[in-house]
TORMAR-736167 format. One record per atom (N, C-alpha, C, O): z, y, x; residue number from 0; residue in one letter. Coordinates in Angstrom, 2 decimals. Atoms other than C-alpha are relative to their C-alpha. Layout:
<nodes>
zz:yy:xx:k:r
Z:Y:X:NUM:a
...
</nodes>
This chain:
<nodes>
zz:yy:xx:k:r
-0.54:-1.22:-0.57:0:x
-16.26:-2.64:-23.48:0:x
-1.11:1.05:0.00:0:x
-2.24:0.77:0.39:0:x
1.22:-0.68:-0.21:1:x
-18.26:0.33:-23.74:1:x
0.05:1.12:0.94:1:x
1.05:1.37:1.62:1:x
0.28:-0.31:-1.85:2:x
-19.49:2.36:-20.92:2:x
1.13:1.48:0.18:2:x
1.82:1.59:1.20:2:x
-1.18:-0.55:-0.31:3:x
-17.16:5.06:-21.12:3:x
1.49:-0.60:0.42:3:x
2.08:-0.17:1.42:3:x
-0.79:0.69:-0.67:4:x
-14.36:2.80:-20.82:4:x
-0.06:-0.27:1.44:4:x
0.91:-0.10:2.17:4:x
0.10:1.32:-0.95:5:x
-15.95:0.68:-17.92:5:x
-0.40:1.24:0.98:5:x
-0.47:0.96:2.18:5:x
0.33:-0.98:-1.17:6:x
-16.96:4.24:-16.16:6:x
1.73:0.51:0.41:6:x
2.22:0.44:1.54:6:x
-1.42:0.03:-0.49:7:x
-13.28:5.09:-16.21:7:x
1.22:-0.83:0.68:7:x
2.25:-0.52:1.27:7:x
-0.82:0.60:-0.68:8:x
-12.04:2.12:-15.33:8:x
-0.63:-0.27:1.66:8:x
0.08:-0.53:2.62:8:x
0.67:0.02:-1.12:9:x
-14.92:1.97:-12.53:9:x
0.80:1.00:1.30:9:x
1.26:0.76:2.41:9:x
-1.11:-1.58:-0.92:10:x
-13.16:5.77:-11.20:10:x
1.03:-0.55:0.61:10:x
1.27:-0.53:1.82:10:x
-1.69:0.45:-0.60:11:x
-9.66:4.11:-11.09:11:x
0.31:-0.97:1.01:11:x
1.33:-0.93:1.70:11:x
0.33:0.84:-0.91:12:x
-10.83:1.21:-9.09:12:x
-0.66:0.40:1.06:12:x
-0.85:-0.41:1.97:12:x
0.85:-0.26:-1.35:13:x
-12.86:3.27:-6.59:13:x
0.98:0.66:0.56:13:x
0.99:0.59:1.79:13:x
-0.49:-0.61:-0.74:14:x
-10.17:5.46:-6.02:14:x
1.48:-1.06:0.64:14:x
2.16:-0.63:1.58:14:x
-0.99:1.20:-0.33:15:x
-7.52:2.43:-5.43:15:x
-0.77:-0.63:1.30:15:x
-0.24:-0.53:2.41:15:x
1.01:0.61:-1.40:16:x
-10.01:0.82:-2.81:16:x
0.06:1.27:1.05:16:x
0.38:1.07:2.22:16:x
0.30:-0.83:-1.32:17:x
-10.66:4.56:-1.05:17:x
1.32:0.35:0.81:17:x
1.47:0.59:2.01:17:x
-1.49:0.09:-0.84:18:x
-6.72:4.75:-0.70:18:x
0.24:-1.01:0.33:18:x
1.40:-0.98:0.75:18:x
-0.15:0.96:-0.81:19:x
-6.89:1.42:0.56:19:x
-0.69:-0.10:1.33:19:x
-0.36:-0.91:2.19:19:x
0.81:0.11:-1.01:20:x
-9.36:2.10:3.02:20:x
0.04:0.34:1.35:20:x
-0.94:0.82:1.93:20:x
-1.02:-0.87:-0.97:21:x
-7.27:3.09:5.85:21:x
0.97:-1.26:0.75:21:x
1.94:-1.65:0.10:21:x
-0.41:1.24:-0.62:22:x
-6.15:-0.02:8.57:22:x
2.16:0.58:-0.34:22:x
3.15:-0.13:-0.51:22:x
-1.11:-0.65:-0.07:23:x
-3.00:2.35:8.33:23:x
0.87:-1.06:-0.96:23:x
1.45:-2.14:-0.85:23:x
-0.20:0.33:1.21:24:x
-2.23:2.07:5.03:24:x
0.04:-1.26:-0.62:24:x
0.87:-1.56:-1.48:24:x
0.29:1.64:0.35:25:x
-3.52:-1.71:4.55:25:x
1.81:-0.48:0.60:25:x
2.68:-0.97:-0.11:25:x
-0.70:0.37:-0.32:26:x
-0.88:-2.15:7.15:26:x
1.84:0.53:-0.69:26:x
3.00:0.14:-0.71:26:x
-1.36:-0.89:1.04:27:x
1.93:-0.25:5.23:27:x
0.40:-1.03:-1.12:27:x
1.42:-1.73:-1.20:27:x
0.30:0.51:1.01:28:x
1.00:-1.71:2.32:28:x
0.37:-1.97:0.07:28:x
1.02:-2.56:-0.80:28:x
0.06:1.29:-0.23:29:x
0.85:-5.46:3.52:29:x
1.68:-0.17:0.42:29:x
2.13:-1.04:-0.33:29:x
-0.81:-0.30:0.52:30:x
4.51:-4.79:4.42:30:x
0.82:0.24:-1.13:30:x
1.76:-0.53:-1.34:30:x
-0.82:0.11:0.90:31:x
5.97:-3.84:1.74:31:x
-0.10:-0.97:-1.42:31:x
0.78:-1.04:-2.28:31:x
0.31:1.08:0.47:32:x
4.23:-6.64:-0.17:32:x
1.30:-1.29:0.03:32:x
1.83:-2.12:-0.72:32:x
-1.36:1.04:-0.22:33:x
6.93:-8.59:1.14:33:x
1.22:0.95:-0.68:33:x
1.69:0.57:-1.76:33:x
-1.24:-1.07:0.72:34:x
9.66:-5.95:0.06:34:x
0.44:1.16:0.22:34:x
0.17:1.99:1.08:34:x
-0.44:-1.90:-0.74:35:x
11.03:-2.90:0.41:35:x
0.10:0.40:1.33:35:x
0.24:-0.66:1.94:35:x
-0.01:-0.20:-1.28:36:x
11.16:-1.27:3.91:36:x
0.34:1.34:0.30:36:x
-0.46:2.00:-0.38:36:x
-0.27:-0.62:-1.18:37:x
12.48:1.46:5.98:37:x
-1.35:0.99:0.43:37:x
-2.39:0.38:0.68:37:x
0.86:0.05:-0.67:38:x
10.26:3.88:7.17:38:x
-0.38:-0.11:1.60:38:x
-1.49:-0.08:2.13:38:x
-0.29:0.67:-1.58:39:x
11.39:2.97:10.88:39:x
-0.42:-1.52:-0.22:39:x
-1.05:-1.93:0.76:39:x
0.48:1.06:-0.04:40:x
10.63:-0.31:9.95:40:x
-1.30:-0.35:-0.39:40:x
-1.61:-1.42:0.12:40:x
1.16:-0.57:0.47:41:x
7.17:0.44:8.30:41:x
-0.82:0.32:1.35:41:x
-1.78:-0.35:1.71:41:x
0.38:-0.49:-1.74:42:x
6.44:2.28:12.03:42:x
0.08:-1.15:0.78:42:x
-0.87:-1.31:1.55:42:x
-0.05:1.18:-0.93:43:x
7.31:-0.78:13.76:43:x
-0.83:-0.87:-0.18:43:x
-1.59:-1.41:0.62:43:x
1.17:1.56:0.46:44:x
5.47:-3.37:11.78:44:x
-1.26:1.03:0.02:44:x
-2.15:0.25:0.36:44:x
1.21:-0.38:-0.39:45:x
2.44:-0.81:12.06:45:x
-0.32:0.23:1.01:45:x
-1.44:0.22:1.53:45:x
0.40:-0.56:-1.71:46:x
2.70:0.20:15.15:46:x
-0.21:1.31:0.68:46:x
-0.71:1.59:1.77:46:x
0.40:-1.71:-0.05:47:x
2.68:4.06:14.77:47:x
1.44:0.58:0.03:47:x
2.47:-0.01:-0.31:47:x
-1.11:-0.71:0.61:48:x
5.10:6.69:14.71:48:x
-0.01:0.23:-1.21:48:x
-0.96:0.20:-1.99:48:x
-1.22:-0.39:0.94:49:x
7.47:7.56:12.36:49:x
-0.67:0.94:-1.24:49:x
-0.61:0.76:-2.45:49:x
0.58:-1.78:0.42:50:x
5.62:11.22:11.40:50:x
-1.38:-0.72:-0.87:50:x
-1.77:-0.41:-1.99:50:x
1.37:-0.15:1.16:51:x
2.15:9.33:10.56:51:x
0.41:-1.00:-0.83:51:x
-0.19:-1.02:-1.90:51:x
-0.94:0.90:1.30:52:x
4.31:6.59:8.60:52:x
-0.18:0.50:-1.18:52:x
-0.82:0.10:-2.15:52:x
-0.46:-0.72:1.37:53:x
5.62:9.33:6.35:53:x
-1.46:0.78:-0.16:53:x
-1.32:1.53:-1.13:53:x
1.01:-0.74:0.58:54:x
1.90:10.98:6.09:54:x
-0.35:-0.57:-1.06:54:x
-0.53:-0.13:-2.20:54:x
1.39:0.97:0.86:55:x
0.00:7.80:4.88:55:x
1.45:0.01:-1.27:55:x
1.29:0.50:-2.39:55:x
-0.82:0.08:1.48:56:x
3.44:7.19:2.52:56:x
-0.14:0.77:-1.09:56:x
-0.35:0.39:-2.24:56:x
0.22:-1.04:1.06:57:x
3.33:10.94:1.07:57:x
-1.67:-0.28:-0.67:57:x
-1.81:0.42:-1.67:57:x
1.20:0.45:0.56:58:x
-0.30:9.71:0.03:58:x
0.11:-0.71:-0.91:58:x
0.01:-0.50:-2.11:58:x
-0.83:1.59:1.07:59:x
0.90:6.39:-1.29:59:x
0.38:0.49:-1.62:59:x
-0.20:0.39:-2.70:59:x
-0.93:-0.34:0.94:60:x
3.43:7.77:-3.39:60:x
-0.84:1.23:-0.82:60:x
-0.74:1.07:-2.03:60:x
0.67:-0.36:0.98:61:x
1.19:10.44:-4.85:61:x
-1.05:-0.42:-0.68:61:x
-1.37:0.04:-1.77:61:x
1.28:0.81:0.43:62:x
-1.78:8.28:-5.35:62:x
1.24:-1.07:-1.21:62:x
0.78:-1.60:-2.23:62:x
-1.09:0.92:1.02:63:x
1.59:6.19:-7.33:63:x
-0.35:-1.15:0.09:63:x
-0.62:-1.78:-0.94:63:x
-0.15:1.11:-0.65:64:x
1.30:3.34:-5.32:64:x
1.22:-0.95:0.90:64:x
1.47:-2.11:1.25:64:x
-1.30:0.67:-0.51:65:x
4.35:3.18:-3.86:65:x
1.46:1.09:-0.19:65:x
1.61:2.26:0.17:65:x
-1.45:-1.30:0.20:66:x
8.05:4.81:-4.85:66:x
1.12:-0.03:1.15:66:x
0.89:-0.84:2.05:66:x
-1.03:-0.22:-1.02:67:x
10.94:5.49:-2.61:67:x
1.14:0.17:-0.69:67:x
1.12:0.78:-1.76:67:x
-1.23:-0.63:0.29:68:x
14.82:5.62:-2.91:68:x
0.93:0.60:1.37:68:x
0.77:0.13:2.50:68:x
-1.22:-0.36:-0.99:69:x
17.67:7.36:-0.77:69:x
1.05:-0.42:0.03:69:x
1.95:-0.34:-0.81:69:x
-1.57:0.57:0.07:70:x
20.25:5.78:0.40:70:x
0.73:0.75:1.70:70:x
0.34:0.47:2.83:70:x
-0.26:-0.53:-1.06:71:x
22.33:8.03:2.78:71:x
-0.88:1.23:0.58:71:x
-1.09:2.39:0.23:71:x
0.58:-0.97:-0.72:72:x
20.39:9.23:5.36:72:x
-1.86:-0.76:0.14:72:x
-2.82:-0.15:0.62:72:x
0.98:0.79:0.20:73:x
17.54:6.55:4.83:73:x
-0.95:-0.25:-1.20:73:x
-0.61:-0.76:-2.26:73:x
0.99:0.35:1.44:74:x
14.42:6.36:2.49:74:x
-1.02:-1.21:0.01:74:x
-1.75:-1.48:0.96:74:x
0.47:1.16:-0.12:75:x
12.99:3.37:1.51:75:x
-1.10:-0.25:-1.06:75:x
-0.88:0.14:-2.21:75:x
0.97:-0.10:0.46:76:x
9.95:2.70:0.24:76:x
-0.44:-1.50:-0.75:76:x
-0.26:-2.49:-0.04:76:x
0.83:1.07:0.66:77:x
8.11:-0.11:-2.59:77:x
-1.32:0.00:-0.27:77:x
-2.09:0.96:-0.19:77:x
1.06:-0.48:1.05:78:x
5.49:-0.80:-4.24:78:x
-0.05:0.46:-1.23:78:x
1.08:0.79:-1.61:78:x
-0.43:-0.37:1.89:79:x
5.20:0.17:-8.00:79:x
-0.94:-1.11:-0.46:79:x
-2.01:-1.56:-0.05:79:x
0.87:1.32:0.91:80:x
4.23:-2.53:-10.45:80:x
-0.90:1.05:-0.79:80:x
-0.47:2.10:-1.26:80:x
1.09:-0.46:0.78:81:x
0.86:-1.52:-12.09:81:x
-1.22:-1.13:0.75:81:x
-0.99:-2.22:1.28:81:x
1.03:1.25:0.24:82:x
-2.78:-3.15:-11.75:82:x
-0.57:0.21:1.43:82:x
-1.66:-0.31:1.69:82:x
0.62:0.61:-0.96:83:x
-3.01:-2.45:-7.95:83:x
0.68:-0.47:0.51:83:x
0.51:-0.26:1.72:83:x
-0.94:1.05:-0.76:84:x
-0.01:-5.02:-7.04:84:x
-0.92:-1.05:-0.32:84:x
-1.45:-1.56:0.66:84:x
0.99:1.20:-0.30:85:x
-2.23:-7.70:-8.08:85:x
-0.86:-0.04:1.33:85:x
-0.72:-0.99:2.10:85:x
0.87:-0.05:-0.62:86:x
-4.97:-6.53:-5.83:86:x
0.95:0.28:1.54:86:x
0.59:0.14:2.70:86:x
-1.09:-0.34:-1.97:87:x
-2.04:-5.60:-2.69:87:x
0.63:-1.85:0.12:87:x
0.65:-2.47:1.18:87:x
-0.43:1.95:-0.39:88:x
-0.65:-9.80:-3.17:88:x
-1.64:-0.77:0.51:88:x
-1.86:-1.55:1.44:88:x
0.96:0.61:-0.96:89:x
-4.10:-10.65:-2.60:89:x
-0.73:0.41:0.70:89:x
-1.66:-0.39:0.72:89:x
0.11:-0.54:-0.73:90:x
-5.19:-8.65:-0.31:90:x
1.05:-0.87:1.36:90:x
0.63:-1.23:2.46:90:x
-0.86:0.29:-1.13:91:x
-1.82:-9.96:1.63:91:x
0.08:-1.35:0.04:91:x
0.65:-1.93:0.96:91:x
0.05:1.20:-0.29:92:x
-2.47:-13.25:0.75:92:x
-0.91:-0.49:1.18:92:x
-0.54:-1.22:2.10:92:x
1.01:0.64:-0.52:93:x
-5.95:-13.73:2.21:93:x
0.41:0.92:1.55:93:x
0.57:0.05:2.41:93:x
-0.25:-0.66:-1.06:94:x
-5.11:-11.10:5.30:94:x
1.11:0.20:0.45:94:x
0.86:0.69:1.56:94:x
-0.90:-0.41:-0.64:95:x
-1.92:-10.53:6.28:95:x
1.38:-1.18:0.29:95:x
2.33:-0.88:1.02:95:x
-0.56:1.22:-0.30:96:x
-0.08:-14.04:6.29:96:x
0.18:0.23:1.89:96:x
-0.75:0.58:2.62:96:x
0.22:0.41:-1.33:97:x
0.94:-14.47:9.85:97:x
-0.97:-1.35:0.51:97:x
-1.43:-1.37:1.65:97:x
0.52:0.90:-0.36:98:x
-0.79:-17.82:9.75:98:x
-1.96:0.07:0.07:98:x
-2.91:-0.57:0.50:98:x
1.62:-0.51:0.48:99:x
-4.04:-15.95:8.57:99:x
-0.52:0.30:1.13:99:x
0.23:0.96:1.86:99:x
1.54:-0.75:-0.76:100:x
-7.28:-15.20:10.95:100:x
-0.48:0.63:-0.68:100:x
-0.78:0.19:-1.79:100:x
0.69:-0.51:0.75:101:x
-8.82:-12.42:9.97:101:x
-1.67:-0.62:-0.02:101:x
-2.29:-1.00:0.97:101:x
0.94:0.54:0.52:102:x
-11.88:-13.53:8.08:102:x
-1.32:1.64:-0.32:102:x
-1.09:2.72:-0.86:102:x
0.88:-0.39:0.13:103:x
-15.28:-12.01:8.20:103:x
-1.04:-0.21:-0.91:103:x
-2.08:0.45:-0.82:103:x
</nodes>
């Protein structure tokens, strides 16, 4: 690989980690790992309102991490398949299992 490559792919990976870097977001994210969600349900399993739900999402979704559909009066939110669902399954493997301790 030569270093232009490996500096670009370095960029794409730093900025995937700095939008991960956010307990928020982890928690968003670790959610919908399992499947689609609600953003009332998103708020619940994080523990926040509703309002900073849809902030960290509008982030998400422009960073193109996660898409949304409408149904009704309800928008629902995924992930998008690309090369940081690998890194969001394990991420939710090693951390977000209910059976998991977080590990230091």
């Amino acid at each position: 690989m030569d270093v232009s490559t490996l500096d670009a792919q370095a960029e794409a990976a730093a900025a995937l980690l700095k939008s991960l870097a956010n307990p928020v977001r982890l928690k968003i994210l670790c959610a919908l790992v399992e499947g689609e969600r609600s953003v009332g349900a998103l708020a619940e399993r994080a523990g926040v309102r509703e309002t900073v739900v849809s902030q960290h999402l509008m982030r998400l979704r422009a960073e193109g991490l996660v898409k949304n559909r409408r149904v009704a009066t309800t928008v629902y939110y995924a992930i998008t398949e690309g090369p940081a669902l690998g890194v969001l399954e394990a991420l939710h493997e090693a951390f977000c299992r209910p059976e998991q301790a977080p590990r230091r």
